[in-house]
KOLTIZA-416602 format. One line per field, with one value per residue: x, y, z of N, C-alpha, C, O in turn; residue number from 1; residue in one letter. Coordinates in steps of 0.1 Angstrom, whole numbers, m for minus. Example, Ala and Ser with C-alpha at 12.3 -4.5 7.8 and 13.67 -1.06 7.14 Angstrom:
# residues 2
n_east	c(132 128) .
n_north	c(m57 m22) .
n_up	c(78 71) .
ca_east	c(123 137) .
ca_north	c(m45 m11) .
ca_up	c(78 71) .
c_east	c(132 129) .
c_north	c(m33 0) .
c_up	c(78 79) .
o_east	c(142 134) .
o_north	c(m33 11) .
o_up	c(85 80) .
pos	c(1 2) .
code	c(A S) .
//
This chain:
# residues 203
n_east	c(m848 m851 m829 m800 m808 m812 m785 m764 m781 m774 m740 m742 m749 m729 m702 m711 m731 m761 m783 m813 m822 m843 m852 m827 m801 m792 m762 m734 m711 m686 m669 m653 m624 m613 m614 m635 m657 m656 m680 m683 m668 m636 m619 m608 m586 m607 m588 m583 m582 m603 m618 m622 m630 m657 m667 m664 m683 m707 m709 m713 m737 m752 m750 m762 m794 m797 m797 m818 m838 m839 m850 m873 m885 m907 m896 m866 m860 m867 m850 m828 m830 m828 m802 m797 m798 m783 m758 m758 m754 m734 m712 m714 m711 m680 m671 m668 m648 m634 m638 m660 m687 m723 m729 m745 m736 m725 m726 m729 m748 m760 m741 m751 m775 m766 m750 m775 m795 m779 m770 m800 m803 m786 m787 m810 m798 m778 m747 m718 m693 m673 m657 m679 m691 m694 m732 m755 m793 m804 m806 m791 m769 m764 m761 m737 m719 m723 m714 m687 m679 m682 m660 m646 m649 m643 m613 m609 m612 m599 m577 m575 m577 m554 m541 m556 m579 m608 m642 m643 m662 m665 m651 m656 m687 m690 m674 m689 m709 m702 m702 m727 m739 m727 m740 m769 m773 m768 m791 m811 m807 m816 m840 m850 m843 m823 m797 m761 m733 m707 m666 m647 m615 m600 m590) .
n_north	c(422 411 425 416 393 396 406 386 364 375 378 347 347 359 346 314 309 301 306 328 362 378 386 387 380 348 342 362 370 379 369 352 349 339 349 359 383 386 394 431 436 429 421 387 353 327 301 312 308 320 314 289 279 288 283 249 250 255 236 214 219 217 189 184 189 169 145 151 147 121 113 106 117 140 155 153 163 189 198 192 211 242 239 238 264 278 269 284 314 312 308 331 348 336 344 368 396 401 430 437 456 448 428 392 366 335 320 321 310 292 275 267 256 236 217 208 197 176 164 156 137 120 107 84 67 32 25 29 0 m5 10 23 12 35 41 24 27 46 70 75 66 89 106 103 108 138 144 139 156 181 174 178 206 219 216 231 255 262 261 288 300 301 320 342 362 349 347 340 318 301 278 263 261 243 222 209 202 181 161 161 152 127 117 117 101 77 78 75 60 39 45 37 7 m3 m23 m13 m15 m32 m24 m47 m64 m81 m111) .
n_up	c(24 0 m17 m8 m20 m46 m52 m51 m67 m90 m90 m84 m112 m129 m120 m117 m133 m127 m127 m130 m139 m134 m168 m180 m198 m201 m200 m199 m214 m201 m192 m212 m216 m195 m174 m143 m122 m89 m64 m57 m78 m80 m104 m114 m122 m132 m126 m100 m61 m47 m62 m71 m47 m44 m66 m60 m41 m52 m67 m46 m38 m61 m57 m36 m43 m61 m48 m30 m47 m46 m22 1 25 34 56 58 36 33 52 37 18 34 41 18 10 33 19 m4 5 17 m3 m16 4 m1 m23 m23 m8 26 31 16 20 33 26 26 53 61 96 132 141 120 118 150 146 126 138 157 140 135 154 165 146 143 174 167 152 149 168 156 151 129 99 75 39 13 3 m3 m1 m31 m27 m2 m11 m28 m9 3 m16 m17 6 5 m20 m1 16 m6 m10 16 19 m12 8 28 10 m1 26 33 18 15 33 48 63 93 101 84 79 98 97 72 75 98 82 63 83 89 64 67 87 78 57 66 79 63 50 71 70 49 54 45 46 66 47 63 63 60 67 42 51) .
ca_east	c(m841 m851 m820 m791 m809 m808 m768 m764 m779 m765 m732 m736 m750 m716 m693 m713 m740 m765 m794 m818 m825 m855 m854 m815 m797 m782 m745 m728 m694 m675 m656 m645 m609 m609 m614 m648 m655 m661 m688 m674 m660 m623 m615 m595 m588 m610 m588 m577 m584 m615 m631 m620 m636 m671 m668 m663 m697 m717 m708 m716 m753 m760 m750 m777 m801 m795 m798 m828 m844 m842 m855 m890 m891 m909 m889 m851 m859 m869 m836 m817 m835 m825 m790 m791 m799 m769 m747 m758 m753 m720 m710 m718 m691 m669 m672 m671 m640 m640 m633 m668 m696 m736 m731 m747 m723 m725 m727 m727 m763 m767 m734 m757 m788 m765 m752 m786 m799 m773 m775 m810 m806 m771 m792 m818 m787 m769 m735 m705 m682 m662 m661 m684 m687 m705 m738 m768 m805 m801 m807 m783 m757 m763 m755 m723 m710 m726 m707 m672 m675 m681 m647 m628 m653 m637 m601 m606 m616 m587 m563 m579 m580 m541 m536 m562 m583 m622 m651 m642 m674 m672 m645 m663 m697 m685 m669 m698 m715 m696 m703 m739 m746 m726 m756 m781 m769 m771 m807 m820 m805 m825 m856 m854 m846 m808 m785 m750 m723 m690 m657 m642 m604 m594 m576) .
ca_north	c(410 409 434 406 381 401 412 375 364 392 375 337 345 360 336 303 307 290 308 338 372 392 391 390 367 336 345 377 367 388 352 345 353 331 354 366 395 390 406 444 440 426 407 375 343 317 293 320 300 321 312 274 275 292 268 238 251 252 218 206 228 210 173 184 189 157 137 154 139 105 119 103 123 153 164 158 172 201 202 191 223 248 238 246 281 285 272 300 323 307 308 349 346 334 351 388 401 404 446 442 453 445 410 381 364 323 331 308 308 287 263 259 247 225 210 206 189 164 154 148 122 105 103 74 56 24 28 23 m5 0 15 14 12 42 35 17 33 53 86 77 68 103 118 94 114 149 139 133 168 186 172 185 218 220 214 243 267 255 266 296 308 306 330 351 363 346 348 326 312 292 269 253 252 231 209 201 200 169 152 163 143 114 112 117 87 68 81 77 43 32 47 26 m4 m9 m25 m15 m31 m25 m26 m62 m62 m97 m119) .
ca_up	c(21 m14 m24 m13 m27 m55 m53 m46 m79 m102 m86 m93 m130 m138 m118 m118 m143 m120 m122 m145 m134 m141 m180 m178 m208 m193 m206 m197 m226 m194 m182 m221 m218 m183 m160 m140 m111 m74 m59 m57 m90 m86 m117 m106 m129 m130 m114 m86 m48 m43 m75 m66 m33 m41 m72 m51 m28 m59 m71 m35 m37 m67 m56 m27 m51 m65 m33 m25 m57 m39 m6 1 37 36 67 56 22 39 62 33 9 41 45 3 14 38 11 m11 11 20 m13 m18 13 m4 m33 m14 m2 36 27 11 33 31 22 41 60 73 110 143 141 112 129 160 136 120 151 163 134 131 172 165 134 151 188 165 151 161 171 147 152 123 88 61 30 8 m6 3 m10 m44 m22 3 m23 m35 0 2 m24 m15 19 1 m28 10 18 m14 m12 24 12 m14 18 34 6 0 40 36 8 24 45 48 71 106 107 71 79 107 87 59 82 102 73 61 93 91 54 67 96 69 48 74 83 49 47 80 68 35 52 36 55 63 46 72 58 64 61 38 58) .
c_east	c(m839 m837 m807 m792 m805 m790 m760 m762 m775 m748 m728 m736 m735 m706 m696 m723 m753 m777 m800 m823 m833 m852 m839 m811 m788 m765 m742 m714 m686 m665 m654 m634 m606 m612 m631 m649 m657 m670 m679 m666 m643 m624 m605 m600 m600 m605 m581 m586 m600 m622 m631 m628 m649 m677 m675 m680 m705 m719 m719 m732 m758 m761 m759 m787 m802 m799 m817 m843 m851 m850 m869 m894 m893 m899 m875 m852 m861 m853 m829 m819 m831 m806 m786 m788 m787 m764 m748 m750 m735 m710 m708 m709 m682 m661 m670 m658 m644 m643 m649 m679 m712 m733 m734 m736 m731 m721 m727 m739 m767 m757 m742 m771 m780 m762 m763 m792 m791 m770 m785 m812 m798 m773 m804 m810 m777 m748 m730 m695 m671 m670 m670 m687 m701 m711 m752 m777 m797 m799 m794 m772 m752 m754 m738 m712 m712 m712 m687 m671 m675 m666 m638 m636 m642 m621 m600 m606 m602 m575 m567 m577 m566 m536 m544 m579 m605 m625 m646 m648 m675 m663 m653 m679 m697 m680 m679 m710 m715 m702 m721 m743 m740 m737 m764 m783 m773 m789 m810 m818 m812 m834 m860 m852 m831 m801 m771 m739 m710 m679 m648 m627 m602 m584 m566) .
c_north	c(408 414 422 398 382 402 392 366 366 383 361 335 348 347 324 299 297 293 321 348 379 393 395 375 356 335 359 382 380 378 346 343 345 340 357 378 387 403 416 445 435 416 398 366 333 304 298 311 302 314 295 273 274 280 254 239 249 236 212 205 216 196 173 179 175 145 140 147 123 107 112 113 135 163 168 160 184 207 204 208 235 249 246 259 289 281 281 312 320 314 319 351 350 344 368 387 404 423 448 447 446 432 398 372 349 328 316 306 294 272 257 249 234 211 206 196 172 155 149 139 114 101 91 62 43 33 19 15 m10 7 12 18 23 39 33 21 42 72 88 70 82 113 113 112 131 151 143 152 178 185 181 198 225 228 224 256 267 263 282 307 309 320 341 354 356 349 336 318 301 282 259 246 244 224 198 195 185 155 153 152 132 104 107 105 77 66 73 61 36 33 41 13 m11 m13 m20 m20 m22 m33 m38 m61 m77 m101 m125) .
c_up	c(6 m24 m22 m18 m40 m61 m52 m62 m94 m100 m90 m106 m137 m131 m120 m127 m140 m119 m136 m137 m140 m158 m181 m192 m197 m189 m202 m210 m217 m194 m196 m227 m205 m170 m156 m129 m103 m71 m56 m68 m95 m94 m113 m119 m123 m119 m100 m75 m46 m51 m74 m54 m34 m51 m68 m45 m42 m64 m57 m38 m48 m65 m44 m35 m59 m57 m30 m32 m55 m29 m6 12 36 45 67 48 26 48 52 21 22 44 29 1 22 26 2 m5 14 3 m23 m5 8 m18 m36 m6 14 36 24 20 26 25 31 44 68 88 121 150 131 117 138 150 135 130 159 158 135 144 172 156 140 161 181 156 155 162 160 148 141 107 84 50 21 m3 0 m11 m17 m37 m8 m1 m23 m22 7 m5 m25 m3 15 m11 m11 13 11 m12 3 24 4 m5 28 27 3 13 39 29 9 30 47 61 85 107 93 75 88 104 79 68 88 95 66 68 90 79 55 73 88 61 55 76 71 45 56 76 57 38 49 43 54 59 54 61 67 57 56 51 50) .
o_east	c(m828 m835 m803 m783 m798 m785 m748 m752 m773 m743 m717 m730 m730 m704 m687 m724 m755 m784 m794 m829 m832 m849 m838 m816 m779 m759 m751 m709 m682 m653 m653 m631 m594 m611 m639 m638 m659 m670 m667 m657 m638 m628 m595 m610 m603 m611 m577 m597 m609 m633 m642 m633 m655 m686 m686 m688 m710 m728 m730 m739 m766 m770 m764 m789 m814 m805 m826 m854 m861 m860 m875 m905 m883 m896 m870 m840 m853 m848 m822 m809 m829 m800 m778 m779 m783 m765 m737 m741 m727 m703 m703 m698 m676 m650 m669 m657 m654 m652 m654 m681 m711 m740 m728 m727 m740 m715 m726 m741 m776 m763 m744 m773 m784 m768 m760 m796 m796 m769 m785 m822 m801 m766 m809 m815 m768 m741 m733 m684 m663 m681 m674 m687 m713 m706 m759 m774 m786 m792 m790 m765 m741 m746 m731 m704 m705 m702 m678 m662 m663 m659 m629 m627 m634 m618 m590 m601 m599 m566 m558 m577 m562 m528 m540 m589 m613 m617 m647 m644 m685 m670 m655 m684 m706 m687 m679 m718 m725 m706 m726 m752 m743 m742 m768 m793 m780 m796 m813 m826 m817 m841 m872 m856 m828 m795 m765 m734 m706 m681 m644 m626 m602 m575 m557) .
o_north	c(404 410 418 391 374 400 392 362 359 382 359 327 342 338 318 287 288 286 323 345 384 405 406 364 358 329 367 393 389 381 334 337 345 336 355 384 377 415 413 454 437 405 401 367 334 299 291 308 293 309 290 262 264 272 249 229 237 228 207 194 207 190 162 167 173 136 132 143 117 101 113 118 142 175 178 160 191 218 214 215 244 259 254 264 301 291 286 318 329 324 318 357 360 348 376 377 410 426 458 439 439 430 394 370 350 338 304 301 287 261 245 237 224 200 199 186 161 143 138 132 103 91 86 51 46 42 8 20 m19 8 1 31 20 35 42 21 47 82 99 67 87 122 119 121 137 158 147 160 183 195 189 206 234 239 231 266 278 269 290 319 319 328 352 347 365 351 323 309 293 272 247 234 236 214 186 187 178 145 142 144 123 94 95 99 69 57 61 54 26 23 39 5 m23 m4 m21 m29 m11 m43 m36 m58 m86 m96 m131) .
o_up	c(1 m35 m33 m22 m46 m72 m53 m68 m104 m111 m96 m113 m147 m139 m124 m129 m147 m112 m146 m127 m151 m160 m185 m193 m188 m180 m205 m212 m224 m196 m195 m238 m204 m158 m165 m128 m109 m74 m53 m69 m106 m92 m108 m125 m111 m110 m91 m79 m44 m47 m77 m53 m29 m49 m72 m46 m43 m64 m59 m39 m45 m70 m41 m35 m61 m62 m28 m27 m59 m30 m17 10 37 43 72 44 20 48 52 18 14 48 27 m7 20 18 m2 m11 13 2 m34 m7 8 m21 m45 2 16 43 30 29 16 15 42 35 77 90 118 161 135 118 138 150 141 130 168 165 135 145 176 156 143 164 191 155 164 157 156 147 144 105 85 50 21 m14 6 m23 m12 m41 m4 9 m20 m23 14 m2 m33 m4 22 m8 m10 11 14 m13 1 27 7 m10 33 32 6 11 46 34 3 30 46 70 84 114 92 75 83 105 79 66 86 99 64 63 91 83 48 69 88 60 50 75 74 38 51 77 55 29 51 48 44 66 52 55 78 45 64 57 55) .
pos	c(1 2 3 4 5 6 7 8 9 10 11 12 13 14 15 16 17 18 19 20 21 22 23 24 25 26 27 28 29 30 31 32 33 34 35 36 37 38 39 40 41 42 43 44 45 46 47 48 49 50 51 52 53 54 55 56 57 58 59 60 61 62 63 64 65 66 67 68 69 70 71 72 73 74 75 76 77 78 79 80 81 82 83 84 85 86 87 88 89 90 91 92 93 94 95 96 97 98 99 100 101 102 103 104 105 106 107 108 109 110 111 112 113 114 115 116 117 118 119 120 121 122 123 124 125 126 127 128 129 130 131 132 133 134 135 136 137 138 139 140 141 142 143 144 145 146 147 148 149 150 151 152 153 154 155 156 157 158 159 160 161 162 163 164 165 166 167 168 169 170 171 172 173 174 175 176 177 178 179 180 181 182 183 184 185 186 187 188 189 190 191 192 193 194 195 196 197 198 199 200 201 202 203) .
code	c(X X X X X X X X X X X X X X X X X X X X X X X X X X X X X X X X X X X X X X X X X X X X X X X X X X X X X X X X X X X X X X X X X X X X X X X X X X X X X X X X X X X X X X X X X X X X X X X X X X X X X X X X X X X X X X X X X X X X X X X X X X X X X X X X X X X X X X X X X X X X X X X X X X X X X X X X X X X X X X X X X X X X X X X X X X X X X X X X X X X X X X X X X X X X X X X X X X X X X X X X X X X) .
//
């Protein structure tokens, strides 16, 4: 396992700069004319679709990370630090030509998890009778807006799958994904106590 984690890292230090490798300098000055590689080496711009997409996932990963900060629950800090792990992996996806092989690959294993998780937070919730408005506790603020970069990370996967070809299995993870930190917000807002504010149209 250790070797894609490896091929993984080596991967976002040049495109996302997100991380330090064994005694590796932080900077590579490959990406100072605009461009970076793709795992397997194709050079593409910076703002080419793919590099927009995996982009997009890292933003997301870290507005996790952020969220998580608030977190008091040992147990959805834990869910929310595991889902960080698919989006890595997601994200070395995206990043990897389907052509490429040995690369880990989002799968309809980690879909059923997510689906799993997010039945069991939305089955201790009241029911929704209309909008509302994002916010509450400071931690579930944070996953408001984790919730909403998911959308445009989405949206880049989206323009990307037209101009070619990704993994089948990522569109539907990031989707449920979305729906999954709307739950959480909600969770995290009950367990602090915060009341919903619903969106009230002026009269």
């Amino acid at each position: 396992m250790r070797s894609w984690v490896n091929q993984l890292e080596i991967l976002f230090l040049t495109c996302c700069l997100v991380t330090w490798v064994d005694g590796m300098k932080a900077y590579s000055g490959t990406g100072d004319k605009g461009e970076t590689s793709l795992y397997g080496g194709t050079r593409v711009e910076k703002v080419d679709p793919r590099v927009e997409a995996y982009g997009a996932v890292d933003e997301l990963n870290s507005q996790l990370g952020v969220a998580r900060a608030y977190i008091k629950s040992k147990k959805l800090d834990q869910i929310l630090k595991n889902f960080q792990r698919d989006l890595w992996i997601l994200g070395g996806d995206l990043a990897s030509e389907l052509v490429t092989a040995n690369v880990p690959r989002i799968s309809k294993e980690q879909l059923d998890s997510l689906e799993s998780v997010t039945d069991e937070l939305n089955s201790g919730l009241p029911s929704l009778r209309r909008f509302i408005l994002p916010g509450g506790s400071v931690a579930g603020a944070e996953l408001h807006v984790a919730r909403a970069v998911c959308r445009r990370a989405e949206r880049r996967i989206v323009a990307l799958s037209k101009v070619e070809s990704i993994n089948p299995d990522v569109l539907p993870y990031i989707n449920r994904l979305s729906s999954f930190l709307f739950v959480l917000a909600r969770t995290v807002n009950k367990m602090e106590r915060v009341p919903e504010e619903e969106f009230v149209r002026d009269k």
